[in-house]
C-alpha positions as CSV (number, residue, x, y, z in Angstrom):
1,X,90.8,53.2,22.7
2,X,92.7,54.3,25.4
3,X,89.6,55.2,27.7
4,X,88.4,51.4,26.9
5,X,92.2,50.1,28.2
6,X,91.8,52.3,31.3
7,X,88.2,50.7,32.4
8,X,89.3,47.6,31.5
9,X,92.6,47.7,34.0
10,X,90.7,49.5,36.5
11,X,88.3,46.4,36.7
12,X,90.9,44.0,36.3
13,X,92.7,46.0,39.8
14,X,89.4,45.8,41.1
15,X,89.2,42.0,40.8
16,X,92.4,41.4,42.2
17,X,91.9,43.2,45.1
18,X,88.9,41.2,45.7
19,X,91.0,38.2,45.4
20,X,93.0,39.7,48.5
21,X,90.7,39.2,50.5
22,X,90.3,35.7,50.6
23,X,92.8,34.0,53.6
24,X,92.2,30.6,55.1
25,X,90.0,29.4,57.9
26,X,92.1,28.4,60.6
27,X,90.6,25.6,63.1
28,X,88.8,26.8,66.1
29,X,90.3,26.3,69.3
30,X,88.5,25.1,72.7
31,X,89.7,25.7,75.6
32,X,89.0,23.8,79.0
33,X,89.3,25.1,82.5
34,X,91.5,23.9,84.2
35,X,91.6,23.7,88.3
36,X,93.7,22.1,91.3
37,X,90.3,19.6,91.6
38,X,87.4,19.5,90.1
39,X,86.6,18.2,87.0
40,X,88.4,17.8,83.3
41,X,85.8,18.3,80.4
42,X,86.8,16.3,77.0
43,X,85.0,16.7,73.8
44,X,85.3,15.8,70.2
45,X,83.1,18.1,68.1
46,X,82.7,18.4,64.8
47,X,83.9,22.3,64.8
48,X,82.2,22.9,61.2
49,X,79.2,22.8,60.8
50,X,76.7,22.7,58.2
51,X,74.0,25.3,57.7
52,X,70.4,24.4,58.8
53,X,71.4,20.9,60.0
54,X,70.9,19.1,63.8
55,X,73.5,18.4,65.5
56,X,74.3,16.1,68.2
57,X,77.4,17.6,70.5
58,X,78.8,14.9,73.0
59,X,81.6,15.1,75.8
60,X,82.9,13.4,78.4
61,X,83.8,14.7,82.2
62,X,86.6,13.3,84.1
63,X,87.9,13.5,87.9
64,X,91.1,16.3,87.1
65,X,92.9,14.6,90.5
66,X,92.7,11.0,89.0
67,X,91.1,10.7,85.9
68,X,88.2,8.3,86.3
69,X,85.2,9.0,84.4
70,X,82.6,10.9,85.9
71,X,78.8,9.1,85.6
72,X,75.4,11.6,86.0
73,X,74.2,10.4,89.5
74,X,75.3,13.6,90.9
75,X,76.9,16.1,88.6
76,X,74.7,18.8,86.3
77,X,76.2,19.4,83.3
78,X,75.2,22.7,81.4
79,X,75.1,23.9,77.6
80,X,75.6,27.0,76.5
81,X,75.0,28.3,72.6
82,X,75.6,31.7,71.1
83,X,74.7,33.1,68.0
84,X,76.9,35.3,65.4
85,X,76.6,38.3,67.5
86,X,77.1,36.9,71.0
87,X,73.8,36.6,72.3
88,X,72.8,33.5,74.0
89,X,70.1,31.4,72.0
90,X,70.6,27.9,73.9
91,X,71.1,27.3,77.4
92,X,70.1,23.9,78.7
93,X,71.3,20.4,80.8
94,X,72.5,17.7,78.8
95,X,69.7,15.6,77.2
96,X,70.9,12.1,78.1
97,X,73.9,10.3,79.5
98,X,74.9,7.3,77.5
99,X,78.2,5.1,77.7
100,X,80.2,7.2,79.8
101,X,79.1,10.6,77.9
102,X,76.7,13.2,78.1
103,X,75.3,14.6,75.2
104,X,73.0,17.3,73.6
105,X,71.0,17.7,70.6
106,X,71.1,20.8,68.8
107,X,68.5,21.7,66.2
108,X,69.4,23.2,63.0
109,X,67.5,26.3,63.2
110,X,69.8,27.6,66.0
111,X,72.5,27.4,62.6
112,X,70.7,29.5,60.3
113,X,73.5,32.0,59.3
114,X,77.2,31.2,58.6
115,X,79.8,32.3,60.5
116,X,81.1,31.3,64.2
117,X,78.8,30.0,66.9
118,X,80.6,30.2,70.7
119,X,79.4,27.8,72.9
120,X,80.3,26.4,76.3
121,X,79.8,23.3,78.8
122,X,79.9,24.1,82.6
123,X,79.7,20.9,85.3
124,X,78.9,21.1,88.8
125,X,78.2,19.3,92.0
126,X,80.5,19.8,95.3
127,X,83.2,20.4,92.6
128,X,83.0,21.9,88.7
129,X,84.5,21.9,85.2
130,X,84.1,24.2,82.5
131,X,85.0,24.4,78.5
132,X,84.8,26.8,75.8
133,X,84.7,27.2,71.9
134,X,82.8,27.3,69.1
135,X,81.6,26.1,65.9
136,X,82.2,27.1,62.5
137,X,78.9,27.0,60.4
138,X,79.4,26.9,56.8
139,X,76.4,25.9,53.5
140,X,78.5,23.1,53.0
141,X,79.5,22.1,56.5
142,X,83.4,21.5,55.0
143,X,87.0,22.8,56.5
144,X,88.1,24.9,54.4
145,X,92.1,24.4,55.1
146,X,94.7,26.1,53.7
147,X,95.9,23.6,50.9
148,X,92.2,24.7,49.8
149,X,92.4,27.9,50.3
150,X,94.8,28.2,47.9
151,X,93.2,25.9,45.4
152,X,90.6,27.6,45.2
153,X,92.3,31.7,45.0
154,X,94.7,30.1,42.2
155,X,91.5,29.3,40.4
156,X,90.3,32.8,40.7
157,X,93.3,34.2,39.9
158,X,93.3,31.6,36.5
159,X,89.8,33.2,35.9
160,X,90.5,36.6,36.3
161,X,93.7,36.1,34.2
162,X,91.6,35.0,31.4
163,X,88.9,37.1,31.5
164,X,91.8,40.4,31.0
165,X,93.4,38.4,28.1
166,X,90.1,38.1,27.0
167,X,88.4,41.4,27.5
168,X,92.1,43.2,26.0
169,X,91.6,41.2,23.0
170,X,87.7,42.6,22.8
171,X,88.9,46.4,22.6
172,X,91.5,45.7,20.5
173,X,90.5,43.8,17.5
174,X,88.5,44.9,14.5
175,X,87.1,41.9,12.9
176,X,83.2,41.7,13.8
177,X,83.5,37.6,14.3
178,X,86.0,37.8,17.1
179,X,84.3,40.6,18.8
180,X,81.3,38.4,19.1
181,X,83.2,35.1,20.3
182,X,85.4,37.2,22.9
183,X,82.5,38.9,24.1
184,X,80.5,35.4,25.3
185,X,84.1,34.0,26.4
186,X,83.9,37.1,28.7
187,X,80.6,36.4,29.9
188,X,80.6,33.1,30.7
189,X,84.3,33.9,32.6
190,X,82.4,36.0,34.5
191,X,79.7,34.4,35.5
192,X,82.0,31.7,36.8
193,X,84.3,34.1,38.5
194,X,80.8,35.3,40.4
195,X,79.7,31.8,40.8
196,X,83.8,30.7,42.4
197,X,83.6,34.0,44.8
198,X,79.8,33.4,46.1
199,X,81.0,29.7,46.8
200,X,83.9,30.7,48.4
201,X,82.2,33.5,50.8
202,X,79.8,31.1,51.8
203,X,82.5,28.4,53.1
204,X,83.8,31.3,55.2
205,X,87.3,32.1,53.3
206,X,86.2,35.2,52.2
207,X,86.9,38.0,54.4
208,X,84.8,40.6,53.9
209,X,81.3,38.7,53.9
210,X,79.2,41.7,52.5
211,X,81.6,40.6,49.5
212,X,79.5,37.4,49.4
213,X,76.6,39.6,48.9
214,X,77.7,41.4,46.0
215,X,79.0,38.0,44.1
216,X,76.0,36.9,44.7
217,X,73.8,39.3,42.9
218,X,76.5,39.7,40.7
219,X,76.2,36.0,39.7
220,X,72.5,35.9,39.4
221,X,72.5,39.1,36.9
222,X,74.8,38.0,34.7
223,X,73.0,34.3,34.6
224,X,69.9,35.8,33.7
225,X,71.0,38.2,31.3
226,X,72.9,35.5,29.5
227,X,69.1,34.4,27.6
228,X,68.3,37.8,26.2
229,X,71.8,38.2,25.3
230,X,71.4,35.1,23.2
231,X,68.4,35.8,21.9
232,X,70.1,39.3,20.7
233,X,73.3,37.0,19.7
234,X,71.3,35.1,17.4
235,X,69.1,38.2,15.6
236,X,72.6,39.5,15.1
237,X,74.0,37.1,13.4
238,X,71.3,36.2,11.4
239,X,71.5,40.5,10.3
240,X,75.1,40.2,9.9
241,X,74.7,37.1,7.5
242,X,72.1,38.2,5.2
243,X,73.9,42.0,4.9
244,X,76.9,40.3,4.1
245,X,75.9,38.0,1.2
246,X,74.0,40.4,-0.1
247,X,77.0,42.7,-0.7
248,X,78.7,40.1,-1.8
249,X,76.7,39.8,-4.1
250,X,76.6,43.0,-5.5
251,X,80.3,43.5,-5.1
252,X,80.2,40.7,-7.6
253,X,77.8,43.3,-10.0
254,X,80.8,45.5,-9.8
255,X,79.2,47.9,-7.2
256,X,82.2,49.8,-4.5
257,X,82.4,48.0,-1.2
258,X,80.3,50.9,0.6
259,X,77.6,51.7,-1.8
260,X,77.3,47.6,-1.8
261,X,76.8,47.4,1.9
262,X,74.6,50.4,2.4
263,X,72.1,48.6,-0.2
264,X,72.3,44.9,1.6
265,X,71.9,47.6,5.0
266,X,68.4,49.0,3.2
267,X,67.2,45.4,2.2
268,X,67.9,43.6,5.4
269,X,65.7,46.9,6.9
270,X,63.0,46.1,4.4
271,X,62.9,42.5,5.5
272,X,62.5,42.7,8.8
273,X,59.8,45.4,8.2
């Protein structure tokens, strides 16, 4: 008993720790160059992103010495995309200049892992302008602020809470009908546990991201294994039934509880065979 309380706080730590790791995405920041003259770069991205999915980035350029808006008869004006691990994977002129703005389509394969993609605009004729920054490319494309940060550890937290309550009550109870109950109760809490930390990696809250990974297969094994599980659930029951009218039965005859069950044992064998 005391061996099965020790594992069972030791996962429970290990849980919680995991739950450490989880902090909230703050909003990227872009910064624009600023000169004596030259030219003033304005944008209004959408800093996340969602996985896979075109783009279009726009941005206007203005005169820094007296703000009038800058048309494309003269001035270049430069993209610049990096992936995950800093290496340039789009560099290219603006593809139109509509309405005052220049603009740029992005395709989604240059998004095809999450994480943070720096990117930067540089303008130039007799003068220039520059900007930096970069997006935040999650699966669902959402901000994950801090009011749902916390939403979503509290949840976690509820989850793991239950699934210690429940897993304390597995090792300590006797009766055969509550061990079965708090066993799928655990299950199903973990599964869902697996399922909330996966979701929440892949939104970028997580911290560690090979984390992710591990919820992730974690999740998947514990889905699968849920159908033989029930298919086991079920023959045991069915055992547990039969063997236990049957002694009921002969308990009834006047036979002692143990030589009554050890002969509904020997029959249910026979059946099945």
């Amino acid at each position: 008993m005391y061996n099965k309380k020790l594992t069972l706080l030791i996962c429970t730590i290990f849980l919680f720790v995991i739950i450490l790791n989880f902090g909230s995405s703050a909003p990227p920041v872009t910064k624009v160059q600023q000169f004596q003259e030259g030219f003033n770069l304005v944008e209004s991205p959408h800093y996340f992103l969602k996985l896979n999915e075109d783009y279009q980035y726009n941005f206007f350029v203005y005169n820094y010495s007296n703000g009038i808006l800058m048309d494309n008869t003269s001035i270049t004006c430069t993209f610049f995309l990096a992936n995950i691990s800093g290496e340039i994977i789009l560099s290219q002129e603006a593809d139109y200049f509509s309405d005052g703005h220049w603009g740029i389509d992005i395709l989604g394969g240059n998004f095809s892992y999450s994480g943070g993609y720096p990117y930067g605009v540089s303008c130039q004729d007799d003068y220039g302008g520059a900007l930096t920054g970069f997006f935040q490319v999650t699966e669902s494309g959402v901000e994950i602020t801090e009011g749902r940060s916390i939403l979503t550890i509290g949840l976690m937290a509820i989850l793991v809470f239950l699934l210690f309550i429940s897993l304390y009550s597995l090792f300590s109870i006797e009766d055969y009908k509550g061990k079965f109950a708090l066993y799928w109760v655990s299950h199903v809490l973990l599964i869902l546990i697996f399922f909330v930390g996966w979701q929440i990696g892949v939104e970028g809250v997580l911290g560690g991201m090979a984390l992710t990974g591990i919820f992730r297969i974690m999740f998947w094994i514990f889905t699968i294994s849920a159908f033989p599980m029930l298919l086991l659930s079920i023959a045991w029951v069915f055992y547990i039934h039969t063997v236990n009218d049957h002694t009921k039965r002969l308990m009834e005859k006047g036979e002692d509880p143990e030589t009554a069950f050890s002969m509904a044992k020997k029959k249910a064998k026979r059946r099945r065979y």
